[in-house]
ZADO-1210 file (C-alpha; in nm, 4 decimals, padded with zeros to 6 digits):
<atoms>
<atom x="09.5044" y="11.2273" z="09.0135" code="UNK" pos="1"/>
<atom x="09.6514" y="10.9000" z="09.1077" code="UNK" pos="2"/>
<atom x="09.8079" y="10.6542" z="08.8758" code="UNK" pos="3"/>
<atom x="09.7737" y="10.3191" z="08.7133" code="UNK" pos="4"/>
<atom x="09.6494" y="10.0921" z="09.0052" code="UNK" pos="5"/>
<atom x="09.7406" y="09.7385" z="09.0986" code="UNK" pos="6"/>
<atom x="09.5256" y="09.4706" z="08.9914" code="UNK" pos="7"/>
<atom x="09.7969" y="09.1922" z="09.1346" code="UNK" pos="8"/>
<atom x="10.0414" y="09.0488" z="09.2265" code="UNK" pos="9"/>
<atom x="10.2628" y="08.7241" z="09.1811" code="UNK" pos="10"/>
<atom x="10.6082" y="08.5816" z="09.1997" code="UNK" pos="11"/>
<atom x="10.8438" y="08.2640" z="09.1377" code="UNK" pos="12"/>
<atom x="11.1052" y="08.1426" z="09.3204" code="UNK" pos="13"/>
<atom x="11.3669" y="07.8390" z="09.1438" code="UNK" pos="14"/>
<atom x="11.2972" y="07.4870" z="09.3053" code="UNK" pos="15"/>
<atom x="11.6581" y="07.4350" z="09.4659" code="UNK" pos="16"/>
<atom x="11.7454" y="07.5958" z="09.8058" code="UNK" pos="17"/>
<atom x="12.0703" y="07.6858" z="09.8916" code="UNK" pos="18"/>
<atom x="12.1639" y="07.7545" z="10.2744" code="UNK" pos="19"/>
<atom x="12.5093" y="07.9477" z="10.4173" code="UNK" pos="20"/>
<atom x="12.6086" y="07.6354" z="10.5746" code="UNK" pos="21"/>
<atom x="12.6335" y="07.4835" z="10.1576" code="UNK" pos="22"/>
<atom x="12.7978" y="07.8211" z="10.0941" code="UNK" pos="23"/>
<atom x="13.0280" y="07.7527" z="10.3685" code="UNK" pos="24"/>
<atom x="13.1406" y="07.4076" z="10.2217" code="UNK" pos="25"/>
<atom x="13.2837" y="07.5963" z="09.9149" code="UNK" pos="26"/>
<atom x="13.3627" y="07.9076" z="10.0255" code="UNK" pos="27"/>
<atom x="13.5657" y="08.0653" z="10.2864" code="UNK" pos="28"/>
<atom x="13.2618" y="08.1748" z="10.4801" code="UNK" pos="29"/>
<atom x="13.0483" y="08.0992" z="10.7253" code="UNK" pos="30"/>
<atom x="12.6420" y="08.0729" z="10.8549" code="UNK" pos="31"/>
<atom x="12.7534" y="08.3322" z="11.1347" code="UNK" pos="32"/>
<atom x="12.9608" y="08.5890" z="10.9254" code="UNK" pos="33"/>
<atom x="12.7204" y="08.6277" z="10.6565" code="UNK" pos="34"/>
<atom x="12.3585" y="08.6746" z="10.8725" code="UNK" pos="35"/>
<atom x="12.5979" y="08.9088" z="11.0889" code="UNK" pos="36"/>
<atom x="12.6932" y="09.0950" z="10.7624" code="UNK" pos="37"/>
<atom x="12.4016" y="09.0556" z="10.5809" code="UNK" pos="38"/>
<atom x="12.0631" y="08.9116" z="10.7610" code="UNK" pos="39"/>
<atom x="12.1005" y="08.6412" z="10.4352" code="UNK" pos="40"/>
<atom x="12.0464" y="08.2695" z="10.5444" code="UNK" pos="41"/>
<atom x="11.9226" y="08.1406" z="10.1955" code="UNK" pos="42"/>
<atom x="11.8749" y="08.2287" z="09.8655" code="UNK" pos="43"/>
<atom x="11.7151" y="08.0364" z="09.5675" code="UNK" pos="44"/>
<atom x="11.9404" y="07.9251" z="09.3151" code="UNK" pos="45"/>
<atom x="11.8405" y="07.8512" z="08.9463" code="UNK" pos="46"/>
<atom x="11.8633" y="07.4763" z="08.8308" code="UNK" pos="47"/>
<atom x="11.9604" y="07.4315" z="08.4091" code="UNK" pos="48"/>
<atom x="11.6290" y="07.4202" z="08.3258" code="UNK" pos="49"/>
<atom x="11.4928" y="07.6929" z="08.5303" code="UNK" pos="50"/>
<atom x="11.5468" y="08.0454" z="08.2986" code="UNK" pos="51"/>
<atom x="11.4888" y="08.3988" z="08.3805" code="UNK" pos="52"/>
<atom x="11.2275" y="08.3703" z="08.1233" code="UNK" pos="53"/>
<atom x="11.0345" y="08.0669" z="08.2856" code="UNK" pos="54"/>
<atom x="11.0806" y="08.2555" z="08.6168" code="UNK" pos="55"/>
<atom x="10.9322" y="08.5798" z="08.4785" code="UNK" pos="56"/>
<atom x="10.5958" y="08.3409" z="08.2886" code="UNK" pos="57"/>
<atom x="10.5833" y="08.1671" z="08.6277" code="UNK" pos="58"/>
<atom x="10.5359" y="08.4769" z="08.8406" code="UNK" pos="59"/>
<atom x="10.3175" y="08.6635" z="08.5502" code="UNK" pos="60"/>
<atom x="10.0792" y="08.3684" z="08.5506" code="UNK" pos="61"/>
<atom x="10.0428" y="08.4136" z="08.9146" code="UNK" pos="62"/>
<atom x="09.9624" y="08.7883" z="08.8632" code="UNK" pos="63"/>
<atom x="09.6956" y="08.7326" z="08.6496" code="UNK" pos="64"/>
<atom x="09.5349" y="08.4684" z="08.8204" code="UNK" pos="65"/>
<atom x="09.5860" y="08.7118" z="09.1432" code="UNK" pos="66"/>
<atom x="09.4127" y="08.9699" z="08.9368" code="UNK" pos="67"/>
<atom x="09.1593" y="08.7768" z="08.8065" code="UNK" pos="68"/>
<atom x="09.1873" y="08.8454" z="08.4585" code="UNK" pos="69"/>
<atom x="09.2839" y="08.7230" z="08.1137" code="UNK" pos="70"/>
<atom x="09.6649" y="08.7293" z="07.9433" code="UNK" pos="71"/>
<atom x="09.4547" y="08.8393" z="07.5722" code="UNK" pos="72"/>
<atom x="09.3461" y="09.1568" z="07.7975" code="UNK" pos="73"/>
<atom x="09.7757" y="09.2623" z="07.8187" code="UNK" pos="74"/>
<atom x="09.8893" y="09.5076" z="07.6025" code="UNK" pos="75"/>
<atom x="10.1966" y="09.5788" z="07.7523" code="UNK" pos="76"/>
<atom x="10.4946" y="09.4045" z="07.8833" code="UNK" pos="77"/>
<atom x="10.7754" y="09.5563" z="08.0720" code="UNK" pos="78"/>
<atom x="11.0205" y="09.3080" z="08.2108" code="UNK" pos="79"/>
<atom x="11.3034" y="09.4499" z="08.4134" code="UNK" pos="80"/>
<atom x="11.6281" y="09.2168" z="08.4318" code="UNK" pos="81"/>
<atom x="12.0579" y="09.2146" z="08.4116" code="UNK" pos="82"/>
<atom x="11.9974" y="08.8771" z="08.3281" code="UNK" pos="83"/>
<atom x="11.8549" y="08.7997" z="07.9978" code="UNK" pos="84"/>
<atom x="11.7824" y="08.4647" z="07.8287" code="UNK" pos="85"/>
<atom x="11.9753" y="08.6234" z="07.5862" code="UNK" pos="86"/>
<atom x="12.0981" y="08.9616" z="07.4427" code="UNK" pos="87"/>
<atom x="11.8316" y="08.9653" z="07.2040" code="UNK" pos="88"/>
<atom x="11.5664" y="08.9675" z="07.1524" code="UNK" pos="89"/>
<atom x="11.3658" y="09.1152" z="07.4776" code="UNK" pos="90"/>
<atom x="11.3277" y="08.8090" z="07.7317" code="UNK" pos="91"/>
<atom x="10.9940" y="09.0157" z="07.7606" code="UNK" pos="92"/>
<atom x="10.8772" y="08.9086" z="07.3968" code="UNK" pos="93"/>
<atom x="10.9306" y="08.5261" z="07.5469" code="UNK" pos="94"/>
<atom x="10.6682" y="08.6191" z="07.8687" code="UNK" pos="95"/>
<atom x="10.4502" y="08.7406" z="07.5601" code="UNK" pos="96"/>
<atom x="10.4319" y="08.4529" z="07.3560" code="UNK" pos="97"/>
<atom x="10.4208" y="08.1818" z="07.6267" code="UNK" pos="98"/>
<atom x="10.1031" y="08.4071" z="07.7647" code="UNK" pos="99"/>
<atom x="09.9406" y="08.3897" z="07.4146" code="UNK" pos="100"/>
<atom x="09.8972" y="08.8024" z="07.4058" code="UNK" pos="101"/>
<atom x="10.0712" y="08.8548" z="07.1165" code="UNK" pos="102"/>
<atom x="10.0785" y="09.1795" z="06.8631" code="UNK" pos="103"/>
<atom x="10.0887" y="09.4248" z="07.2238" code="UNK" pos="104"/>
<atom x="10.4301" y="09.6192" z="07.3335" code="UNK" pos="105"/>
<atom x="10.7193" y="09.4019" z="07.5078" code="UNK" pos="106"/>
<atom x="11.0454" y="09.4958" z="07.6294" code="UNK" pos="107"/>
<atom x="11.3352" y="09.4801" z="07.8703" code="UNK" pos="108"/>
<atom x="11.4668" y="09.7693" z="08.1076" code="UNK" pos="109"/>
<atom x="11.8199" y="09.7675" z="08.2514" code="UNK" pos="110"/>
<atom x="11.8619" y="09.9759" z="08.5347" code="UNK" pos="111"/>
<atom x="11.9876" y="09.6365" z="08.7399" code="UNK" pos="112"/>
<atom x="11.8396" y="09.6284" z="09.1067" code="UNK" pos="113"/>
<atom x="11.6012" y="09.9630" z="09.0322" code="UNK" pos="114"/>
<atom x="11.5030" y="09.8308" z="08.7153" code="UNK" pos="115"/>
<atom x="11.1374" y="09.7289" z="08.8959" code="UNK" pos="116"/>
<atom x="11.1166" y="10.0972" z="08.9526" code="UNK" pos="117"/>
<atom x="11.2323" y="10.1958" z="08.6548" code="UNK" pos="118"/>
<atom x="11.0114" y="09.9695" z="08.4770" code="UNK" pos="119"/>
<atom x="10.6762" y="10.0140" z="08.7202" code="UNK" pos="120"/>
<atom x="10.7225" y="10.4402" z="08.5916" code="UNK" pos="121"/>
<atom x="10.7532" y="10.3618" z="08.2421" code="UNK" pos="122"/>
<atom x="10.4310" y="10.0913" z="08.2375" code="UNK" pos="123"/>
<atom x="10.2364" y="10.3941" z="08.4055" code="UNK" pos="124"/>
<atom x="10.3637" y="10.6481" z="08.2029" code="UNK" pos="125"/>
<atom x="10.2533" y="10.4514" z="07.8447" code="UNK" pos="126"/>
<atom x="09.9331" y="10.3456" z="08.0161" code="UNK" pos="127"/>
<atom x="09.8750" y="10.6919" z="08.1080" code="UNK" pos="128"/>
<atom x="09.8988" y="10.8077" z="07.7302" code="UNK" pos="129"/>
<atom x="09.6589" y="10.5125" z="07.6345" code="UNK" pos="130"/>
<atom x="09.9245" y="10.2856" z="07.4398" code="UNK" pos="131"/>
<atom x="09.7332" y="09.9763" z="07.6594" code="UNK" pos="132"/>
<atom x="09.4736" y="09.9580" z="07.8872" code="UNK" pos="133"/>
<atom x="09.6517" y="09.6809" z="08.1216" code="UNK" pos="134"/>
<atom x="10.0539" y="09.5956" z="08.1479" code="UNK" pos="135"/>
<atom x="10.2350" y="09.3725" z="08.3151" code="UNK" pos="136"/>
<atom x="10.6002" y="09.4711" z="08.5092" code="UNK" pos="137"/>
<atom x="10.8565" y="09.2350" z="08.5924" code="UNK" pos="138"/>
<atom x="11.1261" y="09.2308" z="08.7717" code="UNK" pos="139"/>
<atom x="11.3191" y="08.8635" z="08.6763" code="UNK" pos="140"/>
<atom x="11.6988" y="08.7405" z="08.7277" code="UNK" pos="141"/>
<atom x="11.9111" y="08.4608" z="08.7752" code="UNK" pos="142"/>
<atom x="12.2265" y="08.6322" z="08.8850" code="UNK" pos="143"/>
<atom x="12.3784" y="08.2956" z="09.0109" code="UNK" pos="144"/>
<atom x="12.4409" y="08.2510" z="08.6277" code="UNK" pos="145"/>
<atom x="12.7263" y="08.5955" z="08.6420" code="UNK" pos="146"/>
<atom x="12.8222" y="08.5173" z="09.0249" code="UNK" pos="147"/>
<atom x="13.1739" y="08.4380" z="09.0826" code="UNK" pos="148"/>
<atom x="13.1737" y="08.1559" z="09.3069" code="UNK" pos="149"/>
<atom x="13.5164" y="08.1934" z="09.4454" code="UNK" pos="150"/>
<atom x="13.4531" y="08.5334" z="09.5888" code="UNK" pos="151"/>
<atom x="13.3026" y="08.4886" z="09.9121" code="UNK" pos="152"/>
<atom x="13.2515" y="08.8414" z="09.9395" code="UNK" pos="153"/>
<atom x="12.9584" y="08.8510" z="09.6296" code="UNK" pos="154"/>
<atom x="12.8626" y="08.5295" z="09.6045" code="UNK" pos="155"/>
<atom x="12.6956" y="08.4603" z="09.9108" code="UNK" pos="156"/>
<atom x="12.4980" y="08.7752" z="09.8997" code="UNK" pos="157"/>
<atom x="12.2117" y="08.6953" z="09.5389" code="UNK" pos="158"/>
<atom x="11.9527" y="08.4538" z="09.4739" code="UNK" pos="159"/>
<atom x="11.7470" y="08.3980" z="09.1682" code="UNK" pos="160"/>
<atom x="11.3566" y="08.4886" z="09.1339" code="UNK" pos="161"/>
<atom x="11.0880" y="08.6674" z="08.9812" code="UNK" pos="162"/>
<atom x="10.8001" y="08.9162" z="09.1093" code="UNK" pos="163"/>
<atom x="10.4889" y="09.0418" z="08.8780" code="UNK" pos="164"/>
<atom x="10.2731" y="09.2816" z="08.9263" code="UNK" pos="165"/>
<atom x="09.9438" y="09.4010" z="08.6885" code="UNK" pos="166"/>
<atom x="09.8384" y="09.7338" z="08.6333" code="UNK" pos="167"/>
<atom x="09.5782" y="09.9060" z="08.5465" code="UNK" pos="168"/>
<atom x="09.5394" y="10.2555" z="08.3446" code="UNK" pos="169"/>
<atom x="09.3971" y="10.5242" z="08.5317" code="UNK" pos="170"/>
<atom x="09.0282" y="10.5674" z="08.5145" code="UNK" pos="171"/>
<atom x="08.7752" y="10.8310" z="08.6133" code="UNK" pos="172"/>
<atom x="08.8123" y="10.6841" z="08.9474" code="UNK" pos="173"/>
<atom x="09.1589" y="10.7635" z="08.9735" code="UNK" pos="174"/>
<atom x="09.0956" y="11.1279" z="09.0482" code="UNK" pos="175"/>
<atom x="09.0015" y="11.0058" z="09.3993" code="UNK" pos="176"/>
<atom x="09.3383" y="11.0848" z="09.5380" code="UNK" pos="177"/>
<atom x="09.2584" y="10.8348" z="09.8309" code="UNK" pos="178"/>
<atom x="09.1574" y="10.5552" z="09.5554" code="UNK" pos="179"/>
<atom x="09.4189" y="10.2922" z="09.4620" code="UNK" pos="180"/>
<atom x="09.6903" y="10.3615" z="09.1969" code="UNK" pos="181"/>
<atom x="10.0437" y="10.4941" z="09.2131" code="UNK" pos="182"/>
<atom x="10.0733" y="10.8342" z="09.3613" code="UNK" pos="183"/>
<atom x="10.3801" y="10.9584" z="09.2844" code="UNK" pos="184"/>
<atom x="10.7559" y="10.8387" z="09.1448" code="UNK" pos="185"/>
<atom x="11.1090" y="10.9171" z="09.1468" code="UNK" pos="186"/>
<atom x="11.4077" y="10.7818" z="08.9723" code="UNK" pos="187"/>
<atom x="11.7569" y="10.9021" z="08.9649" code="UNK" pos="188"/>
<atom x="12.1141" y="10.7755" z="08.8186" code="UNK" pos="189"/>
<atom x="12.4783" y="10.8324" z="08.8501" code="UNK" pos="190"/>
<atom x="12.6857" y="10.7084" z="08.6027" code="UNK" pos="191"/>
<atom x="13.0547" y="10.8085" z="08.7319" code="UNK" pos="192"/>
<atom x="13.0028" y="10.5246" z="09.0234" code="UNK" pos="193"/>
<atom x="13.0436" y="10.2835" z="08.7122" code="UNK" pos="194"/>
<atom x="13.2964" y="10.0982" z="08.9112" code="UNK" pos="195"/>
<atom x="13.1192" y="10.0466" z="09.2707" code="UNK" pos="196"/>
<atom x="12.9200" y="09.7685" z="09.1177" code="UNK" pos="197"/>
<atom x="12.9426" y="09.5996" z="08.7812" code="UNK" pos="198"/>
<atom x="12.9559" y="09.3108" z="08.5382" code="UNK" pos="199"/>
<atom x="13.2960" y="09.2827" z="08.4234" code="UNK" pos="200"/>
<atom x="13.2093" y="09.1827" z="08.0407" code="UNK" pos="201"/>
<atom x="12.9741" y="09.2278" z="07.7886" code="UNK" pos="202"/>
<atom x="12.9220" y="09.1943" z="07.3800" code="UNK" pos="203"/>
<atom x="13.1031" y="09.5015" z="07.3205" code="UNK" pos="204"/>
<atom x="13.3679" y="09.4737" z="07.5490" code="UNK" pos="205"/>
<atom x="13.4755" y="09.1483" z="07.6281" code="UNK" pos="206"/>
<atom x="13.2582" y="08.9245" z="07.3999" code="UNK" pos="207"/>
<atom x="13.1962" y="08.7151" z="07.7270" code="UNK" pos="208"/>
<atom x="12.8884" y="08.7340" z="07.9976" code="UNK" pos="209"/>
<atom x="13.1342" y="08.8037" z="08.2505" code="UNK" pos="210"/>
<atom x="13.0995" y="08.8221" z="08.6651" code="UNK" pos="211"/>
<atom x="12.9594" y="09.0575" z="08.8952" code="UNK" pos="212"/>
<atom x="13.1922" y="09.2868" z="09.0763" code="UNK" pos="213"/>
<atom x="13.1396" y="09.5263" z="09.3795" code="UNK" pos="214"/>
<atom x="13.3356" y="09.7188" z="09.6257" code="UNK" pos="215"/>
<atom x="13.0565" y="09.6533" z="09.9085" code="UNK" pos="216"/>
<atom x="13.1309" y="09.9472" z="10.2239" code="UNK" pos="217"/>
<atom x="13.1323" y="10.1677" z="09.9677" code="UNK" pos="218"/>
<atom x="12.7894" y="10.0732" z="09.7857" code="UNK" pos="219"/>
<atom x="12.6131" y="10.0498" z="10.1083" code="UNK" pos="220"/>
<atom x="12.7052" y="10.4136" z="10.2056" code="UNK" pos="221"/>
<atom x="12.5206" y="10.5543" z="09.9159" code="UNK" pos="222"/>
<atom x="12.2850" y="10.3076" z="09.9230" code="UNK" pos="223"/>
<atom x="12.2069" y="10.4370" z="10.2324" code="UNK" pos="224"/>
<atom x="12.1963" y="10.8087" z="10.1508" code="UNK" pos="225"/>
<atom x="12.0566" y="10.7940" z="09.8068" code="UNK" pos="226"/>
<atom x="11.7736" y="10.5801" z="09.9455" code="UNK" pos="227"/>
<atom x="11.7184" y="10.7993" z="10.2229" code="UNK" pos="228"/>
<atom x="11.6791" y="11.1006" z="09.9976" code="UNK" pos="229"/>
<atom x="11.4688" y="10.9822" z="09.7640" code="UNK" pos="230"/>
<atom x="11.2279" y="10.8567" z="09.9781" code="UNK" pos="231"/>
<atom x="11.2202" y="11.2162" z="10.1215" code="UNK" pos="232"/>
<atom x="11.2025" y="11.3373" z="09.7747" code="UNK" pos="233"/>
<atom x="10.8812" y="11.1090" z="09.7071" code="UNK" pos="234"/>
<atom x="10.7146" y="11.2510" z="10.0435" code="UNK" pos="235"/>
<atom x="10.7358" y="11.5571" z="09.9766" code="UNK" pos="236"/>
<atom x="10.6157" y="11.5802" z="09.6332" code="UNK" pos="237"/>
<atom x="10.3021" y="11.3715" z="09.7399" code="UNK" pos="238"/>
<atom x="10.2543" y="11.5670" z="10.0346" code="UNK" pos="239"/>
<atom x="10.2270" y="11.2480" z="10.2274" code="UNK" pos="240"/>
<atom x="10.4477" y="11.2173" z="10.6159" code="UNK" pos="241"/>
<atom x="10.6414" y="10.9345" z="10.6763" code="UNK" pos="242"/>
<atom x="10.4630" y="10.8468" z="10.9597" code="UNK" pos="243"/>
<atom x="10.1150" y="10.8035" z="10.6846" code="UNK" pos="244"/>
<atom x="10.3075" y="10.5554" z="10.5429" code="UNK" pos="245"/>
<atom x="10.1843" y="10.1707" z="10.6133" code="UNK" pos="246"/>
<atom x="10.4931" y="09.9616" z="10.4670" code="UNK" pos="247"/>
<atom x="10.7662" y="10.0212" z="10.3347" code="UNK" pos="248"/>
<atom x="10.8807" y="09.7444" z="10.0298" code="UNK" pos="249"/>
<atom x="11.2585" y="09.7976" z="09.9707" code="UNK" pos="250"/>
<atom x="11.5035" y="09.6110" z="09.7612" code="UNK" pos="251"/>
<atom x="11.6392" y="09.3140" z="09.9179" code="UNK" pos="252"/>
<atom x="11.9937" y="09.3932" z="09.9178" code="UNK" pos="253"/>
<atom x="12.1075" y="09.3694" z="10.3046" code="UNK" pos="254"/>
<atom x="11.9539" y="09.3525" z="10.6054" code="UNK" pos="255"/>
<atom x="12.1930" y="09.6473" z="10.7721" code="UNK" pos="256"/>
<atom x="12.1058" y="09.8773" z="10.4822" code="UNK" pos="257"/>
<atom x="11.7391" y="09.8427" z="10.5543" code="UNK" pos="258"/>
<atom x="11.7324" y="09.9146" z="10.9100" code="UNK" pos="259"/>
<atom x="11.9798" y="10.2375" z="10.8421" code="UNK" pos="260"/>
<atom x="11.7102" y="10.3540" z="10.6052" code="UNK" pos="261"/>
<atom x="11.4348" y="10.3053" z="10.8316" code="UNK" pos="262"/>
<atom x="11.6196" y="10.4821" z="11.0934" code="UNK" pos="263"/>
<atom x="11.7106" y="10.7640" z="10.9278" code="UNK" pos="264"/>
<atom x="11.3972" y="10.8832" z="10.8189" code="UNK" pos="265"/>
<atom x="11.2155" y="10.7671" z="11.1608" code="UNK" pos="266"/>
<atom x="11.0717" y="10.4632" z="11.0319" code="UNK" pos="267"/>
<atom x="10.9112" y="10.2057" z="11.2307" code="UNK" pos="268"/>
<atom x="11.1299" y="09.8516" z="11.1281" code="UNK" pos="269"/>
<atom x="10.8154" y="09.6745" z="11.2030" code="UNK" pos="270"/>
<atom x="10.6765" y="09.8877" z="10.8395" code="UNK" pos="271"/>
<atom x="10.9441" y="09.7622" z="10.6456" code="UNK" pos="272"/>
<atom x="10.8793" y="09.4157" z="10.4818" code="UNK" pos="273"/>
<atom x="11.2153" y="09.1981" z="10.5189" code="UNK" pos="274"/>
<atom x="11.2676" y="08.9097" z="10.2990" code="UNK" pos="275"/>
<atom x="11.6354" y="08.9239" z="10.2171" code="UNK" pos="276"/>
<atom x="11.6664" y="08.6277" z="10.4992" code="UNK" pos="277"/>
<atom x="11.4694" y="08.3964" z="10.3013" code="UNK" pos="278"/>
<atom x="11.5634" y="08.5485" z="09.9303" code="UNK" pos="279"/>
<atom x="11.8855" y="08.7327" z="09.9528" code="UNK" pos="280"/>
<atom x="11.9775" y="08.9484" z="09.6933" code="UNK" pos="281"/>
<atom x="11.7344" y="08.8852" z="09.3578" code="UNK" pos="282"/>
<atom x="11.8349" y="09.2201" z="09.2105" code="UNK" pos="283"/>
<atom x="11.4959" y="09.3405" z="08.9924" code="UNK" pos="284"/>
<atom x="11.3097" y="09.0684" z="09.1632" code="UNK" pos="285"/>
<atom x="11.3379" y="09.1778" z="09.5098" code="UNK" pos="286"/>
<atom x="11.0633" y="09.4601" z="09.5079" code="UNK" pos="287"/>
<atom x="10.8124" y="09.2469" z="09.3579" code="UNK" pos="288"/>
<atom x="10.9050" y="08.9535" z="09.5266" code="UNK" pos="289"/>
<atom x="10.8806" y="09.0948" z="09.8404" code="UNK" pos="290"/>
<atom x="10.5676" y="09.3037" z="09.7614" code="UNK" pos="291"/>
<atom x="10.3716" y="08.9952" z="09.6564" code="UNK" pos="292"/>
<atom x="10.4885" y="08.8209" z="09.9868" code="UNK" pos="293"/>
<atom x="10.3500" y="09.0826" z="10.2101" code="UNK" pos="294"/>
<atom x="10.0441" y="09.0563" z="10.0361" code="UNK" pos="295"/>
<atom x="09.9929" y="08.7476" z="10.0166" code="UNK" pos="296"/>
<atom x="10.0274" y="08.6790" z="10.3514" code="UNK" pos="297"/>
<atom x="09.7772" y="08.9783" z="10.4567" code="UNK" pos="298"/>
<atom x="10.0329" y="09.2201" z="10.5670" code="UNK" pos="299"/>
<atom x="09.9429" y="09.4730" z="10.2925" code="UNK" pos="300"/>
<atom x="09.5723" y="09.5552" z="10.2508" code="UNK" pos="301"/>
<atom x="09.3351" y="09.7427" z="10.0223" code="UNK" pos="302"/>
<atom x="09.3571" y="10.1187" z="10.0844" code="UNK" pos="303"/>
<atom x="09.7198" y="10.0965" z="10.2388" code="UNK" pos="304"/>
<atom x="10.0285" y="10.3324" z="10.1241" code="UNK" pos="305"/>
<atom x="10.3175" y="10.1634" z="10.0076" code="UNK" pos="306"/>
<atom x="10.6528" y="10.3065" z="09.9667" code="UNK" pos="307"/>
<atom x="10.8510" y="10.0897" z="09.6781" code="UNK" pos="308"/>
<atom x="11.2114" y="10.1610" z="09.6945" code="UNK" pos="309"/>
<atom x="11.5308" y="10.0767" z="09.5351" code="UNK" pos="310"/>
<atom x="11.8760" y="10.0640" z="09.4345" code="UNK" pos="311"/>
<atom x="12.1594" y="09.9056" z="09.2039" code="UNK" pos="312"/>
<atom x="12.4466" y="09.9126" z="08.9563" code="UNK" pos="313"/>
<atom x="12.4958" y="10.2414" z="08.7560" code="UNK" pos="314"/>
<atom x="12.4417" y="10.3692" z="08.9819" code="UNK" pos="315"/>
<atom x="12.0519" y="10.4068" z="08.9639" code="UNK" pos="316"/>
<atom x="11.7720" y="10.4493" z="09.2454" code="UNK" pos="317"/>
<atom x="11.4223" y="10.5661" z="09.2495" code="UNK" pos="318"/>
<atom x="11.0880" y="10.5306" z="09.4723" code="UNK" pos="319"/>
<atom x="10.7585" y="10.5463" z="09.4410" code="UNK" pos="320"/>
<atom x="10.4510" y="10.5786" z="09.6558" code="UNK" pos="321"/>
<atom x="10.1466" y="10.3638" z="09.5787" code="UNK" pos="322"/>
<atom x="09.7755" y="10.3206" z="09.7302" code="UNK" pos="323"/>
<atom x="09.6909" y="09.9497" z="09.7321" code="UNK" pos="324"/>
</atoms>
């Protein structure tokens, strides 16, 4: 029996543009070193009055016009960020209100650049027990608000943004196991690679936001395996081949990770939907983001299988296998 099912899909990007050759004018860095590096060539930066929370209405509003359906019929918000509006309460609660579907569930997940994943399980999970008939996940950051702009070797890598998607609780249908929903998940965490890729401060700690920090050769190695594996992991307990698969939606972390990925587990690059070039980096964002591109611009179709992926700070990973 499949899943909760996607209804639709939308996302938000900040107004203001910001190329590698601006980068380049501040930091030691350059249009050629980061695409070689990366595949990056822009990212969207947040402007003072753009918010992860007006991001995360933004590309909600879009779902539900994508879906076709009414904010009253939500009874369930998860909203997946590192990036609050602020440390309380749940930037989710602030989706809620602006939506006008008060009196359902709302809250955050932190599991950085899985939380989507993270967040996509636990919607289907509590629509599977019947807490709401309809959610919406989010995946919403401005991590150009904890970049360190003097490190050339972070902050040319994130953008801000926000991706939505709406589900739907399984129904009779769902037993179809070729009908839409979301076949199968997997999510995983290690917490003694602490120091691979953090914020350094916090309330408890510092009493400060603080700055991101990452030590990047060694993130993209297991990056690379992790993702690998899970994937694997996925396929096998779905008892779908890799070559079933139609497109592959990872996180939008680097270019070079993505292609190692694909190639490991025999992956046609042309399956795997790339929009770190235009986005970079929008940590929870990316999956959405990117999912609701290739969508929207007819890539991904009714009835096709889509392999959501991910990986970020913790460290944390996961997957999970959906029919459209």
């Amino acid at each position: 029996m499949n899943g909760s099912r996607v209804l639709g899909t939308g996302s938000a990007l900040p107004r203001r543009i910001v190329t590698n050759a601006e980068l380049a004018d501040k930091v030691d860095t350059s249009d050629e070193w980061i695409v070689a590096r990366t595949g990056i060539r822009q990212r969207h930066i947040a402007s003072d009055d753009e918010t992860t929370s007006s991001l995360a209405i933004a590309a909600s509003r879009a779902a539900l016009e994508d879906a076709g359906i009414e904010a009253s019929s939500i009874g369930l918000i998860v909203l997946a960020t590192a990036t609050p509006d602020n440390t309380f309460p749940a930037t989710a609660t602030k989706v809620q209100a602006a939506l006008g579907c008060q009196g359902g569930i709302a809250f955050d997940v932190a599991a950085v650049c899985s939380g989507f994943l993270y967040a996509l399980a636990t919607a289907d999970s509590l629509l599977k027990t019947g807490m709401a008939k309809r959610a919406l996940v989010i995946g919403a950051e401005t991590f150009s608000r904890i970049l360190d702009w003097e490190d050339r070797t972070t902050c040319v890598l994130f953008g801000d943004g926000a991706g939505a998607v709406v589900l739907e609780a399984p129904t009779a249908d769902s037993a179809d196991k070729d009908g839409p929903g979301i076949i199968g998940t997997r999510l995983h965490a290690d917490g003694d690679k602490h120091e691979l890729l953090y914020v350094d401060g916090g309330p408890s700690t510092t009493q400060t936001v603080g700055h991101l920090r990452m030590r990047g050769q060694e993130v993209f190695r297991h990056a690379v395996v992790n993702l690998s594996d899970v994937l694997k992991e996925v396929l096998e307990v779905t008892g779908v081949r890799a070559e079933e698969l139609d497109w592959i939606v990872p996180h939008q972390a680097n270019a070079r990770i993505l292609d190692a990925t694909a190639r490991k587990l025999g992956i046609a690059p042309e399956k795997v939907v790339v929009t770190v070039d235009r986005h970079a980096n929008t940590s929870a964002a990316s999956v959405p983001l990117a999912l609701d591109v290739a969508r929207k611009d007819g890539r991904i179709k009714p009835g096709d299988l889509v392999m959501l992926e991910a990986m970020g700070g913790g460290f944390t990973w996961g997957a999970s296998l959906i029919r459209m």
